[in-house]
C-alpha positions, -999 to +999 in steps of 0.1 A: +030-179+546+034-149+566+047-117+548+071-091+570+065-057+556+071-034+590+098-009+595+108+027+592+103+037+559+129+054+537+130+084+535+140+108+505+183+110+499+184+076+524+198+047+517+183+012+521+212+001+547+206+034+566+179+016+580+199-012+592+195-003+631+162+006+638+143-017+615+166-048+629+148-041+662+115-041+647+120-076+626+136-090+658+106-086+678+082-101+649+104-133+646+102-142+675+064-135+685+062-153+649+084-186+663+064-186+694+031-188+680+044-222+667+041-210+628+063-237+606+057-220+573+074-202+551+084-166+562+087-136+530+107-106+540+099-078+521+109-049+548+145-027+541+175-035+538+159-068+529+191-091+525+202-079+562+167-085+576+162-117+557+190-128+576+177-112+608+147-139+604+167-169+595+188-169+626+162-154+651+137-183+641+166-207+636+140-223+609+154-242+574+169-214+554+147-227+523+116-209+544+126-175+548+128-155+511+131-119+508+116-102+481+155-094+467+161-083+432+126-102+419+111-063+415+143-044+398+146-076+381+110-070+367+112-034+361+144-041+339+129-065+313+101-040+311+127-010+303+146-034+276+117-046+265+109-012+259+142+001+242+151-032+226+113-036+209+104-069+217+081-081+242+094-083+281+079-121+279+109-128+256+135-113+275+154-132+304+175-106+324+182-108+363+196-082+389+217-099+409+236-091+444+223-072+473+186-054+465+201-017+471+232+006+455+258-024+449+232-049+429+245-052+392+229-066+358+245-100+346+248-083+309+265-118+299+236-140+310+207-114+298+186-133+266+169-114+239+150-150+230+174-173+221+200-148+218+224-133+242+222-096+244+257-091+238+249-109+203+216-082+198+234-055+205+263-060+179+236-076+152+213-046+157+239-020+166+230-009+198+248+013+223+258-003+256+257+026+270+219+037+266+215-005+284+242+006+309+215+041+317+184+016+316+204-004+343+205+030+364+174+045+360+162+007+379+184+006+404+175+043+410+135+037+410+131+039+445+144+065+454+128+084+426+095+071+438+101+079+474+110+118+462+074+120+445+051+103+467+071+096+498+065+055+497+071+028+477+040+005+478+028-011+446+059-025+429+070-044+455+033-056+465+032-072+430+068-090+437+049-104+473+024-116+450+046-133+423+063-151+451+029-163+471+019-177+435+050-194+431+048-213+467+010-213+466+008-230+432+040-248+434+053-235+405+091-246+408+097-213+392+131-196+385+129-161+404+158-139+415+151-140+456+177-132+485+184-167+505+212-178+519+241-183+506+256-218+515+290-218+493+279-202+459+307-185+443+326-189+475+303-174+497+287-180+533+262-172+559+257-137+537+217-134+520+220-124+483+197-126+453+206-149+426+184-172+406+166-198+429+136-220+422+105-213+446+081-237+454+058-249+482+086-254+502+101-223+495+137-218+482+140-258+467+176-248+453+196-218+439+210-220+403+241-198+406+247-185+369+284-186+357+299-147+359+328-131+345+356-118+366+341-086+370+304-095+376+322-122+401+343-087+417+304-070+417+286-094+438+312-103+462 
C-alpha cells in the first residue's frame, strides 16, 4: 500500500476544491515516480480535494481503478454516527449512516438509508418524536469540521489518519468490509469517469465492488 498525503494544506475560509491547481501538480509528480518504481499495489489518496486527486492517480498510473481509494466520506461518515449516536442515545456501533457524494461542501446524508438498528431513522424519529431539524444541524456541524478544525489549530491531522488506518485494516486483513470510499464511478446512477464516495467493499484487492444504495429524487439531484 502506499498512502498519498502531500499537498498545500487548507487554509482557514478555503475551500477543499481551492486547491485543485497546485496540489494536482504535486500528486502528478508522485504517480508517476510511484508507476516507475514498478509499485503494483494498491494506491490510498488521502491529499485535498480528494475525489479530483483520486482521479489524478487513476489516470496518471493508468492502474485497475479497484487500486486507487481515496479516503472520501469514510471520516465525515464516522464523525456523523458519533454525533447521532450522541443525540439519538444509543451506541454509534448500532447506527448505520453514510455521507455520500463528493468529500467537501456538496456531500449529503442519505437520511432514507440511515438505520437506528433495525429501524430506519425516518421510523425513530416519528416513534420518538424527534426534530429533523436538530439531525439536519448534526449533518452541518460534520460537513463543517474541517474547517472548524483548521480555524483552531491550522491542520487537520488525526481524524483523517484514523480513516487511513480503517482502510489499511480493511485491505491488510481482507476484511470485505462495507466503507463509504471515493472510486470510480463506472455507470452508477448514471454516472462516468467522475470519483465519488458511495458504499463499496474493500479488500485486499482494494475496491472489490460498489453497492450503490437506492436514493430518492432529491438525494439522486444531490449527488449528481
Amino acid at each position: 500500500i502506499v498512502v498519498i498525503c502531500a499537498g498545500a494544506n487548507q487554509k482557514e475560509g478555503q475551500t477543499r476544491l481551492e486547491l485543485t491547481k497546485i496540489n494536482t501538480k504535486i500528486i502528478k509528480d508522485i504517480a508517476l515516480k510511484v508507476k516507475g518504481s514498478g509499485f503494483d499495489g494498491i494506491v490510498i489518496v488521502a491529499s485535498n480535494p480528494v475525489d479530483i486527486l483520486s482521479y489524478v492517480v487513476y489516470k496518471v498510473m493508468d492502474i485497475d481503478k479497484s487500486k486507487v481509494i481515496g479516503t472520501g466520506t469514510l471520516l465525515d461518515t464516522a464523525r456523523m454516527g458519533y454525533l447521532l449516536s450522541e443525540y439519538i442515545g444509543v451506541s454509534s456501533d448500532d447506527i448505520e449512516a453514510y455521507i455520500l457524494g463528493e468529500h467537501g461542501d456538496s456531500s449529503f446524508i442519505s437520511w432514507t438509508n440511515t438505520y437506528v438498528g433495525c429501524k430506519t431513522l425516518l421510523e425513530y424519529v416519528d416513534e420518538k418524536n424527534l426534530d429533523m431539524n436538530d439531525l439536519n444541524e448534526i449533518y452541518d456541524d460534520v460537513r463543517n469540521a474541517a474547517y472548524e478544525i483548521i480555524e483552531r489549530k491550522h491542520a487537520t491531522y488525526y481524524g483523517i489518519a484514523m480513516a487511513v488506518k480503517r482502510i489499511c485494516e480493511a485491505i491488510v486483513r481482507n476484511e470485505k468490509s462495507i466503507l463509504p470510499v471515493s472510486s470510480l464511478m463506472t455507470g452508477e446512477y448514471g454516472l462516468n469517469d467522475v470519483v465519488l464516495s458511495i458504499p463499496a467493499v474493500v479488500d485486499e484487492t482494494g475496491v472489490q465492488k460498489v453497492i450503490p444504495i437506492e436514493l430518492n429524487d432529491e438525494e439522486l439531484t444531490k449527488l449528481k
